[in-house]
Phi, psi and omega in degrees: 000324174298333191266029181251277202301357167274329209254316167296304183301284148012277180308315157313318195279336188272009159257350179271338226264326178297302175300282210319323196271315179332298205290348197268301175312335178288314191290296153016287178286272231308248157024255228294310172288313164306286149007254171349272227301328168301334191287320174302320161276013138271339151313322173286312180297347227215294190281344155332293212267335170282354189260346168312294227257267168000293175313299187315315169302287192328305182301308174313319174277282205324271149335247256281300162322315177270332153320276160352280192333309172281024154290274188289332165332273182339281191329285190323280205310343154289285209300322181272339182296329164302285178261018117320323163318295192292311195278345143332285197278334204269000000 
């Protein structure tokens, strides 16, 4: 009968000793997807602010390029306008 009832115990502990790791591997994932999930909207916030910045160039270059242009325009039109003058007066 002892060795009965060691072998019924035996048995009992190894579904609680299962269910207590199960319940440990359970809590993990949970824990391991909060994490993630705190990371994610700063992962979104962070690639957010780089397509921000990206843009934000992209506009900058974009305006510097039609400046320029009107740069060197203005600039050609001085220059024949000078030396329509010069070739004017001469």
């Amino acid at each position: 009968m002892l060795i009965e009832n060691r072998q019924l115990e035996g048995v009992s502990v190894a579904p609680q000793e299962q269910q207590h790791q199960n319940t440990h591997i359970a809590y993990q994932s949970h824990t391991h997807i909060a994490q993630k999930t705190c990371l994610l909207p700063l992962f979104l916030a962070s690639t957010h602010r780089q397509q921000e910045e990206w843009h934000t160039a992209h506009i900058a270059q974009h305006h510097h390029g039609q400046i320029q242009a009107v740069i060197v325009t203005h600039h050609t039109a001085v220059q024949h306008t000078q030396h329509g003058s010069v070739s004017g007066d001469g």
